[in-house]
Every structure is written in structure tokens, then in C-alpha cells.
N, C-alpha and C positions, 0 to 999 in steps of 0.2 A: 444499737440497743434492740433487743427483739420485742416483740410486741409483750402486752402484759401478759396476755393468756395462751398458750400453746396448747391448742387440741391435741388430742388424741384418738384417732379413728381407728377404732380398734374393730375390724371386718365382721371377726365371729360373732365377737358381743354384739353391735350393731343389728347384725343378721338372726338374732337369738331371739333379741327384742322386737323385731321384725318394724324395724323402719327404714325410708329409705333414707341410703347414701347423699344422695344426689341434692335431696330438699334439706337433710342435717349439713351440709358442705355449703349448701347456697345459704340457709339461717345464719351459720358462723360468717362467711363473709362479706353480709351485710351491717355481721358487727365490727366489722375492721380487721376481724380477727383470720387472716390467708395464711397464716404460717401453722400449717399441720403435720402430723407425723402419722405415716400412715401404716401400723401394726397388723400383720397379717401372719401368723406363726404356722398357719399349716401351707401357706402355697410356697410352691416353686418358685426360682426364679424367675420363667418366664411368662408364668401366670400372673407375675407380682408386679413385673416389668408393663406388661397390656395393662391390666389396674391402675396402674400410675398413667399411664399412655391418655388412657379413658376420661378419667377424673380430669385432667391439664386439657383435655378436646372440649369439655365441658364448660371449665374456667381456666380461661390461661392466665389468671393474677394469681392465682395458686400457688404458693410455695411449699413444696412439696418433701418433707424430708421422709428417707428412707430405714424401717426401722431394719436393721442388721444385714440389711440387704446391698452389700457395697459395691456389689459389681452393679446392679441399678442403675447405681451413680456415674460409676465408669463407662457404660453403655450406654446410658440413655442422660446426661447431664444435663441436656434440654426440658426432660421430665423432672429429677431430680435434684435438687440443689445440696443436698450434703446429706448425710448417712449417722445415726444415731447408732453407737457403741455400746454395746453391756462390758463388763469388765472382764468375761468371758472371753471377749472379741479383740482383749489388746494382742494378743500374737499377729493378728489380721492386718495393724497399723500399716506397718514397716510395706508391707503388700502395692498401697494404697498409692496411687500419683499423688504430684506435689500439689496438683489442680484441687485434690479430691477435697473438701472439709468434711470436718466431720465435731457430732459433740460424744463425751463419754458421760456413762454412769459412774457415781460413786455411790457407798454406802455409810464410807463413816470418815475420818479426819486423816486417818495414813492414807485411805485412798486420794483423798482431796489432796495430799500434799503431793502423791505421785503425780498427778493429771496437771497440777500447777506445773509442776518443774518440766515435764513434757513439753507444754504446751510453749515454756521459756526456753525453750530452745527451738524454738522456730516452726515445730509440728502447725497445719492452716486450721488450727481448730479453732472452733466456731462458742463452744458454748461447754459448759460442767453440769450434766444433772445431779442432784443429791436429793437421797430418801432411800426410804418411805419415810415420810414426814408424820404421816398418821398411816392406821392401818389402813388396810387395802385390802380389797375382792380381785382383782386385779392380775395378781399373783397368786402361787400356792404358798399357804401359810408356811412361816419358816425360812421360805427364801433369803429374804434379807431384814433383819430385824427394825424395830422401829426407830427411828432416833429417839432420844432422849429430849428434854428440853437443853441439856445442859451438852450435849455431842451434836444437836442442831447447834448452840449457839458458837462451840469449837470450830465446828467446821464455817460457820459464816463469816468468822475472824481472821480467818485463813485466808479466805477466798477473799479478803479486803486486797491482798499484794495479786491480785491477779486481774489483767485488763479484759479478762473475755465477762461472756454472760453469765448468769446461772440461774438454772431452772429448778425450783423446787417441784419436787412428782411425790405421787403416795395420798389417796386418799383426801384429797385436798375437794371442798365443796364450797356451795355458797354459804352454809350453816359453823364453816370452820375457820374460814381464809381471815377475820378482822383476829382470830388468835394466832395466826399463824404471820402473817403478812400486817402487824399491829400500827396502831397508828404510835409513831414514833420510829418506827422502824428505819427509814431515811436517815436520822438523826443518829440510830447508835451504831449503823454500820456503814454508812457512806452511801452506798448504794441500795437498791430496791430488784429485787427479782422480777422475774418472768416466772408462771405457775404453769405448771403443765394439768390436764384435768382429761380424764379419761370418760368416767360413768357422771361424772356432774355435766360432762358437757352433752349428758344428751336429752336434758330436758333446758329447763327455764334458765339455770341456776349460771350459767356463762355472767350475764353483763353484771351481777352483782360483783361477782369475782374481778371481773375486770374494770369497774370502777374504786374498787377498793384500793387493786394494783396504781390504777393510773392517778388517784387521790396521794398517794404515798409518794408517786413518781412528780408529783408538783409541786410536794416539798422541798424536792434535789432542784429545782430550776429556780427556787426563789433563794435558795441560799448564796 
């Protein structure tokens, strides 16, 4: 199971808002929180590759996923532990050693059933994102629409027959997550997600998020 809350160290933004990397990466993993995905859309590979190098010299508990960057992985699997997919990037799969994991994005319930049925035939993947869950700054408006209450709850009923994780992404804050991640939630779907969080994680707004997650996640242990 992956942790409750999955960062999102998104470079530019980061950089915009002018803080550092270094002291936001050591705050998250004094909350438990090492499993981050490190989004960087204008570097090169090999710029992205050193990045990753950097970051892991710093903290080697760091788990370090790579967003779309799959040779990364392939190159550097001691930096990298597995490689995050847009749905853009499924031609890329088949590319991929049998070593490599990786998780995919969806959008909405035909995606969720492809990435299932992939994933049941033996592909090493790791994990299913789905969203935007709420809107998002994040993206350019338009990209990919917002779920519905009712296309969120399709797609979580889906994902009941599948043994990997799933991460909700999209807009998700400390001010949203007790509607989105509800108490009860354990109860009507079996399981309890992992929240991916972008621009919430770069203030205060993490440990409420991820107690709300790991409160839900102790309802599945007493059952």
C-alpha cells in the first residue's frame, strides 16, 4: 500500500513561488511522507536525470518517482523507482523493461477499465491515477475534465476488482479531502486511496490530508 499522501514536486511552481526544494522535501519527510513524484516539464533528460541524482544525495530514503521521464528509470533505477504515465505515453509501455514499474493516469471509467485489464495481464505496474477530482491550476483548463460525483463514484467501483493502488490527483486540499476521501469511505468501497497533492503540499495543508487518509485507512484494519 502506498503511503496516504503522494507529493507532488512540481520544479517550476516551486521555483515561481520561490521556495526551497531542499527544506519543502526534508518538511514532507519528517511527515513520513518519501514517496514523491518529481514533475519537471521543461528539462531534458539529462538535466532531469542530475535533479533526481541530487535530490537522492541529499535524502537517500527518498522514493523518487519519475514523471514521464522513463528512460530515468531505465538509466538511473538506483535514483528512480518507477515512472508515472499520462495516457499520452501508453505507446511508450511496450518500450519499457520487464524491471521497469510504472503507474498510469486516467480520466474517466473506459480509461480505468483499460489500465485494469493491462495491468491483469501481468504489465509491473505499480499504481492507477484518476482525476481531476476537483478543479486544478495545475493544468491548462480543458485538458481533462472534472469527474462528476457520480463518474468519480463509477470509476471507484471498477477499481474494487483490481489489486494495485489508486491515487486520486486534481485539486485535492486540506479544505476538500473530508469530501472527497469521506468518512465512511472504507466501508462503501473496500479500500481507501492514496491522494496525490500538488500546490496543497506546499504550505501547512499535508498532515491534515494525511490524517484524514490514515483515519479512514483504520477503519480497513479493524474490519
Amino acid at each position: 500500500m502506498l503511503p496516504p499522501v503522494y507529493p507532488i514536486l512540481d520544479v517550476s511552481t516551486v521555483r515561481a513561488e520561490k521556495l526551497n526544494e531542499l527544506e519543502l522535501l526534508e518538511s514532507w519527510i519528517r511527515s513520513g511522507l518519501n514517496f514523491v513524484q518529481i514533475r519537471w516539464k521543461e528539462s531534458g533528460l539529462a538535466e532531469y536525470v542530475s535533479y533526481g541524482q541530487k535530490l537522492k544525495s541529499h535524502f537517500p530514503a527518498l522514493r523518487i518517482v519519475a514523471n514521464d521521464h522513463y528512460r530515468a528509470v531505465m538509466e538511473r533505477p538506483d535514483v528512480f523507482e518507477l515512472v508515472h504515465l499520462g495516457q499520452e505515453d501508453y505507446s511508450r509501455i511496450p518500450e519499457l523493461p520487464d524491471r521497469v514499474r510504472f503507474g498510469i493516469s486516467t480520466h474517466n471509467a473506459r480509461q480505468m477499465e483499460v489500465a485494469i485489464a493491462m495491468f491483469k495481464r501481468g504489465l509491473p505496474g505499480s499504481y492507477i491515477a484518476l482525476g481531476p477530482v476537483r478543479p486544478t491550476k495545475s493544468k491548462p483548463t480543458g485538458t481533462d475534465p472534472v469527474l462528476s460525483e457520480s463518474e468519480l463514484a463509477e470509476c471507484l467501483q471498477l477499481f474494487r476488482s483490481s489489486s494495485l493502488d489508486l491515487v486520486l490527483i486534481g485539486g485535492i486540499d486540506s479544505e476538500n479531502i473530508s469530501s472527497i476521501v469521506y468518512p465512511g469511505f472504507a466501508r462503501d468501497y473496500g479500500f481507501v486511496p492514496t491522494v496525490a497533492v500538488i500546490r496543497g503540499a506546499l504550505g501547512s495543508g499535508l498532515t491534515p490530508i494525511a490524517e484524514r487518509i490514515r483515519q479512514e485507512r483504520s477503519g480497513l484494519k479493524d474490519r
